[in-house]
The first five atom37 places (N, CA, C, CB, O) and aatype in JSON, in Angstrom:
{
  "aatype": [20, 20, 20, 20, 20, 20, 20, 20, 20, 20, 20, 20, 20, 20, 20, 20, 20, 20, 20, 20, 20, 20, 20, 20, 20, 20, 20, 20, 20, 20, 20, 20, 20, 20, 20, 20, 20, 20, 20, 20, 20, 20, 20, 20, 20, 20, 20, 20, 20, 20, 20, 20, 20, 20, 20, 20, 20, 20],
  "atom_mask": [
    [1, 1, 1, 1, 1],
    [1, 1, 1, 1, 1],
    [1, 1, 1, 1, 1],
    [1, 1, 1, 1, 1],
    [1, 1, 1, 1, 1],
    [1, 1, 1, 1, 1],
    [1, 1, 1, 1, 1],
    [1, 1, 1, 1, 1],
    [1, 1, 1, 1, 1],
    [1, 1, 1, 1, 1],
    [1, 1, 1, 1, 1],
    [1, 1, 1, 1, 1],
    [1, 1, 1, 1, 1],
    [1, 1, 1, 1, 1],
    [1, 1, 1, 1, 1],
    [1, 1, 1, 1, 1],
    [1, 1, 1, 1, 1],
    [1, 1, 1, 1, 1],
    [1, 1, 1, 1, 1],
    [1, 1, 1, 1, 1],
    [1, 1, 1, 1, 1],
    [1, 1, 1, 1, 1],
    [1, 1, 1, 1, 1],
    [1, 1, 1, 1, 1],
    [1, 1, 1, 1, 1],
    [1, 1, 1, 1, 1],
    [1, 1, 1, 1, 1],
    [1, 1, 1, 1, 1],
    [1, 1, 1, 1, 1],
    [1, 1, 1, 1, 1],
    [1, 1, 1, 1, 1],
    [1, 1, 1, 1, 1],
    [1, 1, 1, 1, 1],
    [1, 1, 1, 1, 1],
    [1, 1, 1, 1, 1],
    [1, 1, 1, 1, 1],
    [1, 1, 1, 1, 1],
    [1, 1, 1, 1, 1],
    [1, 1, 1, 1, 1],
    [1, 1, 1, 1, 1],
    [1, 1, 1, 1, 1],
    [1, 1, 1, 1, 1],
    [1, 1, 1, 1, 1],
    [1, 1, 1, 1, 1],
    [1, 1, 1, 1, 1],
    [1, 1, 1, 1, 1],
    [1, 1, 1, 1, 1],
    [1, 1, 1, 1, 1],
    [1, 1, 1, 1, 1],
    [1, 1, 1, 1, 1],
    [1, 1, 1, 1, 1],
    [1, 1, 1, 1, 1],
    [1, 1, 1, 1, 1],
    [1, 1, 1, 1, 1],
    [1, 1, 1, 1, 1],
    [1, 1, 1, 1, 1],
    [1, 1, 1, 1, 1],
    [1, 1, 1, 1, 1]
  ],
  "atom_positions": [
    [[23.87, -13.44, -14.28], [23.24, -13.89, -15.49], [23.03, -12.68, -16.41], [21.9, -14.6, -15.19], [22.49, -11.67, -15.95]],
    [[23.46, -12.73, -17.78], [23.27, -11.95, -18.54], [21.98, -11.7, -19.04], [23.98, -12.16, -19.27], [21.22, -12.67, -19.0]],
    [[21.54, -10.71, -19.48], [19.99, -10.27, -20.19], [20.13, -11.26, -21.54], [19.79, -8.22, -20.73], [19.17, -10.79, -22.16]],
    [[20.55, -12.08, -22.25], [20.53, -12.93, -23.17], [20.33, -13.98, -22.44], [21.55, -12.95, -23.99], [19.42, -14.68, -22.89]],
    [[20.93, -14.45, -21.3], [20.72, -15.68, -20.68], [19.3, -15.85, -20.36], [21.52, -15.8, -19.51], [18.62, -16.87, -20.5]],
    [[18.77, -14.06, -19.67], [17.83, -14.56, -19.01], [16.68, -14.78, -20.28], [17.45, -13.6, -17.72], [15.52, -15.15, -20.14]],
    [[16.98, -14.62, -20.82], [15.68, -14.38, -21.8], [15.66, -15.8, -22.38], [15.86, -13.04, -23.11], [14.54, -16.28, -22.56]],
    [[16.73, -16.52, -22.7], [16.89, -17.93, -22.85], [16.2, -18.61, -21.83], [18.26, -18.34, -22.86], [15.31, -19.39, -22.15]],
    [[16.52, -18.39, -20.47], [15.61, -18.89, -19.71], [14.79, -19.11, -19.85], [15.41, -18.62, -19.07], [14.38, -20.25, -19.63]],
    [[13.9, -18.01, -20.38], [12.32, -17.99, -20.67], [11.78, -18.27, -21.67], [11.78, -17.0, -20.57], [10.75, -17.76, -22.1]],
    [[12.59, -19.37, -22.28], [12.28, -20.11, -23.05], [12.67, -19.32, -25.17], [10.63, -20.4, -22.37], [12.19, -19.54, -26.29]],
    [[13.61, -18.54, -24.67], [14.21, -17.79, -26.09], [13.15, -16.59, -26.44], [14.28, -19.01, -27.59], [12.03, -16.6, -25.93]],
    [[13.53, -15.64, -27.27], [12.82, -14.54, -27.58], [11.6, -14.66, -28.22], [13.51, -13.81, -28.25], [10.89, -13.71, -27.91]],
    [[10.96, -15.58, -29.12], [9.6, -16.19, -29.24], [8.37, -16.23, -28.27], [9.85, -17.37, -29.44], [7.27, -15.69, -28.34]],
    [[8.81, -16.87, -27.53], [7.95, -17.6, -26.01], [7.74, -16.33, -25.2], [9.05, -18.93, -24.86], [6.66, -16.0, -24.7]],
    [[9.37, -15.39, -25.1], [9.35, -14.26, -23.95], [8.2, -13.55, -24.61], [10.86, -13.22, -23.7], [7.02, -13.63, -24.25]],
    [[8.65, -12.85, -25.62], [7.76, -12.02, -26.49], [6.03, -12.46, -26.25], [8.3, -12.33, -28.18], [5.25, -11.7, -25.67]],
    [[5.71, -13.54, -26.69], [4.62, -13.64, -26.22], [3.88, -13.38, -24.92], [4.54, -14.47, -26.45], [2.72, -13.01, -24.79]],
    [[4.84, -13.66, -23.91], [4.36, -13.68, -22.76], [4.06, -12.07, -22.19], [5.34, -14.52, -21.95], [3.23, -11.62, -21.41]],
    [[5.07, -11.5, -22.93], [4.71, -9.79, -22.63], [3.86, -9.22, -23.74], [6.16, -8.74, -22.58], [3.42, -8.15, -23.34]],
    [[3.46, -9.47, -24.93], [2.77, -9.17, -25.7], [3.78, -8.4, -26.48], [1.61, -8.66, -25.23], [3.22, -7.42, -26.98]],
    [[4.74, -8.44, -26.71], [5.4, -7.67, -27.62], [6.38, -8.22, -28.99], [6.14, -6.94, -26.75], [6.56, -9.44, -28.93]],
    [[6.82, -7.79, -29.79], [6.82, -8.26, -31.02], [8.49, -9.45, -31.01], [6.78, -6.7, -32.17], [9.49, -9.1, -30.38]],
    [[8.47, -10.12, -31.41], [9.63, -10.92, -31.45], [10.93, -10.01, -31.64], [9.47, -11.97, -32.6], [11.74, -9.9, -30.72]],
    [[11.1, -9.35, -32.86], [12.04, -8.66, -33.12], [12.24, -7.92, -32.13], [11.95, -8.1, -34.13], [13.45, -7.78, -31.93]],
    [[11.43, -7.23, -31.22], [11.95, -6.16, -30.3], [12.61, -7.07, -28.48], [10.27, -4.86, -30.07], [13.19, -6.49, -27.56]],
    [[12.26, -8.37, -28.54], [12.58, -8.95, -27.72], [14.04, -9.35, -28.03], [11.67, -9.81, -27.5], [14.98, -9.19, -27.26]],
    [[14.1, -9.93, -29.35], [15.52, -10.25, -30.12], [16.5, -9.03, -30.1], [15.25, -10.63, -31.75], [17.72, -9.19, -29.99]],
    [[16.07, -8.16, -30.18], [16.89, -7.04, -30.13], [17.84, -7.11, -28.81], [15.98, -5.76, -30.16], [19.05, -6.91, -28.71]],
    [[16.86, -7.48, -27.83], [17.48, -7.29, -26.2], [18.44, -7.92, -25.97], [16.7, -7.68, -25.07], [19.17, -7.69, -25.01]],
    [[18.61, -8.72, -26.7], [19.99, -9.96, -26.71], [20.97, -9.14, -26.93], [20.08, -11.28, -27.97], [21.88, -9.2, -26.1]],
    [[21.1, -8.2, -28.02], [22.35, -7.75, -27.89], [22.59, -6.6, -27.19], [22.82, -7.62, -28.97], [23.74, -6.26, -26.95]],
    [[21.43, -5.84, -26.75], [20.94, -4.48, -26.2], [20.82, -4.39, -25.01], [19.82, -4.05, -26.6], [21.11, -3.36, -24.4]],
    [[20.33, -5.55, -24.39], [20.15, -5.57, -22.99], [18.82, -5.11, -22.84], [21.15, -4.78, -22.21], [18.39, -4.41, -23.76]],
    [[17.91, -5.38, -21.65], [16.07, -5.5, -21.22], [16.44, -4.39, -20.91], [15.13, -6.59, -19.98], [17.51, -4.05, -20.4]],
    [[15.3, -3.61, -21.3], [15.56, -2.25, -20.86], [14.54, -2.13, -19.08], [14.87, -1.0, -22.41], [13.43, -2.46, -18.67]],
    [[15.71, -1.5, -18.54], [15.55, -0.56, -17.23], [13.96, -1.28, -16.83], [15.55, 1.53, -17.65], [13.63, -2.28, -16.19]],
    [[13.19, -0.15, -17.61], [11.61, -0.28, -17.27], [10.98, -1.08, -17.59], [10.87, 0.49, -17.59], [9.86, -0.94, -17.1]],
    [[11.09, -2.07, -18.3], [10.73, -3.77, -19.09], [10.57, -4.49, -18.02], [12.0, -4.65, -20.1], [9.59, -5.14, -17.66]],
    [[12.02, -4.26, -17.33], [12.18, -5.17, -16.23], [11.61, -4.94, -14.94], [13.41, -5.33, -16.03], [11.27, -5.91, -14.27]],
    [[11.4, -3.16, -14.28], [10.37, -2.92, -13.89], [8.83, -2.87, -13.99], [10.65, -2.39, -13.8], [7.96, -2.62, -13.16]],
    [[8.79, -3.1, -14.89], [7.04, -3.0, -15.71], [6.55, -4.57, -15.19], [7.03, -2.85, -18.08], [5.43, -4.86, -14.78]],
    [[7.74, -5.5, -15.33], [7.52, -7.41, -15.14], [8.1, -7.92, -14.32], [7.93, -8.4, -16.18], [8.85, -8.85, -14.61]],
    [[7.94, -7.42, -12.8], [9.29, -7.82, -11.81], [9.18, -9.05, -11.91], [9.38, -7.41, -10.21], [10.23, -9.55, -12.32]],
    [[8.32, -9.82, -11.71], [7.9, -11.36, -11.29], [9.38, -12.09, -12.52], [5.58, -11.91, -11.89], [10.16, -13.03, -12.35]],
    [[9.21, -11.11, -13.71], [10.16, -12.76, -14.89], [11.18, -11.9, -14.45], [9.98, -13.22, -17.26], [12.05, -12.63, -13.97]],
    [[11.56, -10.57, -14.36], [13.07, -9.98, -14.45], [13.51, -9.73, -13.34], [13.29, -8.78, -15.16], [14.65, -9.27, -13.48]],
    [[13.17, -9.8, -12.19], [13.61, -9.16, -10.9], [13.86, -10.33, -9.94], [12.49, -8.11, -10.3], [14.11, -10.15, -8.75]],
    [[13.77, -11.61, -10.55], [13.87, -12.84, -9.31], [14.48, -13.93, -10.23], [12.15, -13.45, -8.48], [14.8, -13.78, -11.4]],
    [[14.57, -15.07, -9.45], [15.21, -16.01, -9.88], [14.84, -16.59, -11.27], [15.16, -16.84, -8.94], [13.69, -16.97, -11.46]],
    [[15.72, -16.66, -12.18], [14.8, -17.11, -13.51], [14.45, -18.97, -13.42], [15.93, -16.68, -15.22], [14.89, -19.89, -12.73]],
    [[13.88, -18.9, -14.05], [13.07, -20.34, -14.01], [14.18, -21.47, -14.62], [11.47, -20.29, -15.11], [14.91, -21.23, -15.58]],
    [[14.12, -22.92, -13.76], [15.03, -24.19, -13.9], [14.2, -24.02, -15.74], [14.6, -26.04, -12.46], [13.04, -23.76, -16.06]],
    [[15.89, -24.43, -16.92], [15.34, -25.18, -18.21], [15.46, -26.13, -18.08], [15.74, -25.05, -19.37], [16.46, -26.52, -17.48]],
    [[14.48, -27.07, -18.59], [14.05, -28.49, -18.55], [15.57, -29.07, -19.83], [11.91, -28.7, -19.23], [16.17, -28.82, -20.88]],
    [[15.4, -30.29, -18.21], [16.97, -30.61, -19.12], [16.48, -31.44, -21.2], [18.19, -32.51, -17.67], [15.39, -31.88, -21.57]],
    [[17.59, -31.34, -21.9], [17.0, -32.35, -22.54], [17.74, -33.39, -22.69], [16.57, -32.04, -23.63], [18.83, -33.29, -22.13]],
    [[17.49, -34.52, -23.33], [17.5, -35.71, -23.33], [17.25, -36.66, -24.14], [17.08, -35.86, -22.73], [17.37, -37.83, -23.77]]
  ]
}
């Protein structure tokens, strides 16, 4: 899974951003940049394991 995917996972760069406290734009950035190294160490629980089922829609 790509670092754009996963971040989709988590519900798109809006939602992620919030959840780490950090600014939208710098989460958006990661899409094309890739989560950096220590982001993903700093938050093992969202970046280091299985990313979460998206609710299908319908």
């Amino acid at each position: 899974m790509t670092d754009s995917e996963l971040i989709q996972a988590h519900g798109g760069p809006t939602k992620l951003a919030a959840k780490l406290g950090f600014s939208v734009h710098r989460v958006g950035n990661w899409c094309k940049r890739g989560i950096p190294a220590a982001v993903k160490l700093e938050f093992p629980k969202l970046f280091l394991r299985k990313p979460p089922k998206r609710a299908a829609r319908g």
